[in-house]
N, C-alpha and C positions, 0 to 999 in steps of 0.2 A: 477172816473179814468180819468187821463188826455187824452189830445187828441193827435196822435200821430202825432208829427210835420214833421221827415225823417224818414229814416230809410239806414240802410245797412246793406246788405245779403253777407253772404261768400256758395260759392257755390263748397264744393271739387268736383273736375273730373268735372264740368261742362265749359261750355265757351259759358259767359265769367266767370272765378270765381269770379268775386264780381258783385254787383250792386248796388246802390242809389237808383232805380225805387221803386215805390211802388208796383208796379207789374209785375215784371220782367218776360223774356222769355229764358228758359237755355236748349245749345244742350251738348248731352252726346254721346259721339263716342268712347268711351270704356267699353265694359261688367264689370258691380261691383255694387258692396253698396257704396252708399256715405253719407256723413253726410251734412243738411244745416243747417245754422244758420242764425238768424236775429237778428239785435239791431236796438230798435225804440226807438226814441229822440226825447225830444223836449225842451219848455223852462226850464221847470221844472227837464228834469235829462233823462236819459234810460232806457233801458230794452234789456237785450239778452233771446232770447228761440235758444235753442239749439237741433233739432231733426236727434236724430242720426242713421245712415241706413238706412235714411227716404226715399232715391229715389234706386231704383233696375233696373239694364241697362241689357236686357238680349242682348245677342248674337244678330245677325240677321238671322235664319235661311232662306238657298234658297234650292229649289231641285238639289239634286247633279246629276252631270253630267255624266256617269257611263260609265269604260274604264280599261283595263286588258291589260295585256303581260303576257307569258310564255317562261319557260328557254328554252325549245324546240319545234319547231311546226311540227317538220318531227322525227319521231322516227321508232322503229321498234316493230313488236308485242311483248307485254308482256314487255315496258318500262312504265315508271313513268313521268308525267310532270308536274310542279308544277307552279301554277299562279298564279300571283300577281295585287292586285286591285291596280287600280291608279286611283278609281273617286275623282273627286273631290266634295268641297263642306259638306263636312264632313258626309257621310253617317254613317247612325247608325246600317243601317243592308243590307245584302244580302244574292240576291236567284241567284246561278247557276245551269244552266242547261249543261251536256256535251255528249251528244249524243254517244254512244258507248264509254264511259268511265265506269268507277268503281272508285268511285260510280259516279249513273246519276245526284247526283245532290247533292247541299252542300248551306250552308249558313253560311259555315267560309266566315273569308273575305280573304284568300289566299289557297285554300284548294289543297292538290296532289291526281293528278287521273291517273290511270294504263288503259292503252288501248291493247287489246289482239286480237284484231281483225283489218287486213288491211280494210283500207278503207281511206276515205278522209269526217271529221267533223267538225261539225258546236258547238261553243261555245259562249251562253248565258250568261249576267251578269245582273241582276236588282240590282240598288241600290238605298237605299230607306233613308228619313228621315224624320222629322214630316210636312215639307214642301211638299213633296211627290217623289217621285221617277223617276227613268229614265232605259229605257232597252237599253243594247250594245251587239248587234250577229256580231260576226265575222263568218263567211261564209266560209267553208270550210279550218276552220282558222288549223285544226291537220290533219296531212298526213301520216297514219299506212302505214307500208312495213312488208312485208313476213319478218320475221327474218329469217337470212341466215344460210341454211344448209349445212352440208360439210358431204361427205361420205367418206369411204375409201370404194372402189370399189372392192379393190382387195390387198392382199399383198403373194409375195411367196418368200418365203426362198431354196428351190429346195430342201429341207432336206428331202422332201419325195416323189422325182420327179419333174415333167415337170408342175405339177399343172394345171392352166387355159393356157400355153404356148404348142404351137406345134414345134418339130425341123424339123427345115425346109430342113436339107438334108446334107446331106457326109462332108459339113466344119462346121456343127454344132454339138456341142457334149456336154451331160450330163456329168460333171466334176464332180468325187466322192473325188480327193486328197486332201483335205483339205487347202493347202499351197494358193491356189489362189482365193478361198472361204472368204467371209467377214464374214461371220460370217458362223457357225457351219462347214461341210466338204463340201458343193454340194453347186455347181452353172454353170450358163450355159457358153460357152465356145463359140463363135465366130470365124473364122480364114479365111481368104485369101481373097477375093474379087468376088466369083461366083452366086453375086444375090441370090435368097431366099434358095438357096443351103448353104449360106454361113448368114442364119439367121436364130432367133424362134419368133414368133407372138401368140397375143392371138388366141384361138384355136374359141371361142367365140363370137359373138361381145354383147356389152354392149349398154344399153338405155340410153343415154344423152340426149333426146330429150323431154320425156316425163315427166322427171323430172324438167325440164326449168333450167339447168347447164349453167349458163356461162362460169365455167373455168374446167379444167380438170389439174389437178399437176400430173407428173410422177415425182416416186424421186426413185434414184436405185445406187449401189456402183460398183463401175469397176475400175480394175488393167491389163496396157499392159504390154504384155509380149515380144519381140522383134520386137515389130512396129517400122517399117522405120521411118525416118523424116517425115512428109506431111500423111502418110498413118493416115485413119482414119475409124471413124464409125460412125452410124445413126441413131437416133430416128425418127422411121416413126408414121404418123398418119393416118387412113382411115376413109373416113369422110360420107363412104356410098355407092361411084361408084368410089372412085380412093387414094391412098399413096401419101401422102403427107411427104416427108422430113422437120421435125419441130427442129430438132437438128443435129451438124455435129459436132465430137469430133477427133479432130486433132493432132498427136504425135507432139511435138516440138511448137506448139500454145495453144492449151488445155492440154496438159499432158505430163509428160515424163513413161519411160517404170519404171517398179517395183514399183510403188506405188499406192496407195490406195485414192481412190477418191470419192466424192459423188456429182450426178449430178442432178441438179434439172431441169423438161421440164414445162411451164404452156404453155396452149394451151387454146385459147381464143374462143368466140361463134364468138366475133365479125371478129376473121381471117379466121374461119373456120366452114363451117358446122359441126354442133353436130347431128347425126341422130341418129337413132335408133339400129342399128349395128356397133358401135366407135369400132376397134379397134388400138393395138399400136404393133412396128416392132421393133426388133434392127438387122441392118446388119452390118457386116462386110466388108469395101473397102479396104484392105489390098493387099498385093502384091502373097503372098505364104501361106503355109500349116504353116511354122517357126511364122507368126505372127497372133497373138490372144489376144484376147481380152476377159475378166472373169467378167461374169455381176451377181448380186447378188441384194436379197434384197430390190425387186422391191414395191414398192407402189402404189396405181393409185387411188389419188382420184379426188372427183367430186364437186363441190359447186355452191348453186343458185348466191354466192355472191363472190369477189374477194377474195384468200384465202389470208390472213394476210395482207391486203393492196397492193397496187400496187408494182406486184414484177419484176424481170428482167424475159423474155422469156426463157433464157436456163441462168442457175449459174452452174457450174461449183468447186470443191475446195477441196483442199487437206485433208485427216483425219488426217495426224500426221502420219500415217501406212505406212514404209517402210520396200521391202522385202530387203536382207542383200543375199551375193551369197549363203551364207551356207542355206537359207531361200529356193533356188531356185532348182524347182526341177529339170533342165537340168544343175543345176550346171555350166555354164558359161555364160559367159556375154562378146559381145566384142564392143568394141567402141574404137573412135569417129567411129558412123556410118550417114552418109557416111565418110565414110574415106580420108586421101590424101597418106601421102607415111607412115604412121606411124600405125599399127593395135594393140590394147591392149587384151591381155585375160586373162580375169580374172575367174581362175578356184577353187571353191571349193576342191582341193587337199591338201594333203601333203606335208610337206617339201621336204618331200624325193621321192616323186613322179614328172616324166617330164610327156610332155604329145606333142601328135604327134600331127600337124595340116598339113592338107592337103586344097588348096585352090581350085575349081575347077569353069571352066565356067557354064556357063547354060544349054550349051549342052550335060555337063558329061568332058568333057576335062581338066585334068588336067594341073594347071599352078602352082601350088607353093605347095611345102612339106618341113615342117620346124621341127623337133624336139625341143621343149622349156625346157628348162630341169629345174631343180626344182626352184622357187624364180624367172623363169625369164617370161614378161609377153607380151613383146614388138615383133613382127613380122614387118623387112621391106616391103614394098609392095609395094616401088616406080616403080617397073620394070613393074606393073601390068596396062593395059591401064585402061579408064574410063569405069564402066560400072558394070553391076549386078552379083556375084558373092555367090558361097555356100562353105561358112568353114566350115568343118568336125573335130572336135576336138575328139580324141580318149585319156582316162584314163583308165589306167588299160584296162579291159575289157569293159569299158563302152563308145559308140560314140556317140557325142550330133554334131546336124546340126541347123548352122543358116544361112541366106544369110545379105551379105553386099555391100554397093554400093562404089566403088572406084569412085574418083572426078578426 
């Protein structure tokens, strides 16, 4: 056999790919099979061999470096939170640990775990590959919270009395008519402005304290019935040694008279002591006996947590539900009140029916007596000075009183 004079090597994937040397040195910096070849020469003539997939590049494995995140790290008991590996370095397997999870432990490589218990945990990741492995604890990395509780305390409809409510005295009354009632025929009744004479309260108090309540919602429906301008009414709270005014509902800024409203109270830990005997007041600040106010439909609840997110102190808002004069059971209505020289009355009558008014001071002294006779609704009153007055509207047999203020 001849002697072999050069030669030249093709080398795929390596570098450099070719060589002249007899003995060449080749780097390979991409994983694969590759084929080499040589042709050796000399005077005489060549020769190729060709060996194919002869060199094998594996990977370079390192220890991976091991590291997680989760879509949540504060939740509340009985949520779900699902993590995500992000070691690097290509690990081929993993072991977590989750202390107060479900389950405790997993060797997916992004596994969801339920935690049902408050607390504050610590999360484990090893990740491993033939190079060997590495551990990642995040430290107190999940932060369980009570799931938040809401209670309804209490609700009365008056449909079968006073309930958990006491009446407070001679301007408070058990209203059975139906007409002023939100819903079925009873609800409590309010009038004039004489302190707890002239309100009803829970008869009870309630523990807000021991169940760790931070809010309290009152939500309850009310319709006035000839509340002045400015006259108004009061959502009280009692927070253990003293009433606290939490809501002030005002004819002509919160409401006008005949219609149907529903008010919402939340009452905060952080404003307000929450003790062990909560209870809640509605009075009346009105002028007279003629103005009232018809509270129905009360609710009272309670929650470890804000109830539906951050709401306003006192909402306030119209149902749609207006009463109409036929609706009313004094059957009239007069306005503009306060008045100037112009008085309207509007009487549930007949065509064919007038109807007397008599104006009188405060002291009983008669200053204006008009007969209005059928269709007509308008009373002068320019002669009348400024000041507080009671109209006496008499139909048929029937006399209805309200008071009005002249300007």
């Amino acid at each position: 056999m001849p002697q072999a004079g050069h030669g030249h090597l093709t080398f795929n994937g390596g570098t450099p790919s070719t060589s002249t040397a007899q003995n060449p040195t080749i780097t390979y910096n991409t994983p694969g099979t590759y084929t080499v070849e040589l042709t050796a020469s000399n005077a005489v003539g060549s020769d190729t061999k060709t060996k194919t997939a002869y060199i094998t590049v594996n990977d370079v494995i390192i220890t991976p470096v091991a590291d997680f995140t989760a879509d949540a790290t504060s939740v509340t008991e009985g949520s779900t939170v699902n993590f995500t590996d992000l070691s690097t370095n290509n690990p081929t397997s993993w072991s977590w640990t989750f202390n107060g999870g479900t389950p405790s432990s997993s060797t997916a490589q992004n596994p969801s775990v339920t935690y049902s218990t408050a607390g504050t945990y610590d999360v484990t990741l090893v990740a491993s590959n033939s190079a060997g492995s590495d551990t990642k604890t995040k430290v107190g990395y999940i932060t369980v919270t009570t799931a938040p509780s809401t209670v309804t305390l209490s609700f009365t409809d008056f449909e079968s009395g006073w309930g958990i409510w006491t009446d407070g005295g001679t301007d408070c009354k058990y209203y059975t008519g139906g007409t002023y009632a939100w819903s079925g025929s009873d609800a409590a009744d309010i009038q004039d402005n004489s302190g707890v004479s002239s309100s009803f309260y829970m008869t009870n108090g309630e523990d807000v304290n021991s169940p760790g309540y931070i809010q309290i919602q009152v939500e309850f429906y009310f319709i006035g019935i000839s509340m002045e301008y400015g006259e108004d009414f009061f959502v009280q709270y009692y927070d253990g040694s003293s009433w606290n005014t939490v809501a002030d509902f005002a004819r002509g800024y919160d409401f006008e008279n005949y219609y149907f409203y529903i008010a919402t109270v939340n009452i905060y830990e952080s404003d307000y002591t929450f003790p062990s005997n909560m209870k809640i007041r509605f009075m009346c600040d009105a002028s007279g006996n003629w103005d009232d106010v018809y509270i129905d439909d009360i609710t009272i609840k309670a929650s470890t947590s804000t109830i539906n997110g951050p709401v306003k102190m006192v909402d306030v808002k119209k149902t749609g539900k207006k009463l109409s004069v036929g609706d009313m059971e004094d059957e009239i209505t007069l306005y503009p009140n306060p008045a100037n020289d112009v008085l309207n009355v509007i009487t549930d009558v007949g065509e064919d029916e007038s109807s007397e008014v008599i104006i009188y001071s405060t002291s009983g002294e008669m200053m204006q007596h008009v007969t209005l006779p059928a269709g007509e609704e308008q009373i002068n009153i320019n002669k009348l000075r400024p000041g507080v007055y009671v109209v006496k509207v008499t139909i048929g047999d029937e006399t209805y009183s309200k008071k009005i203020i002249k300007k």
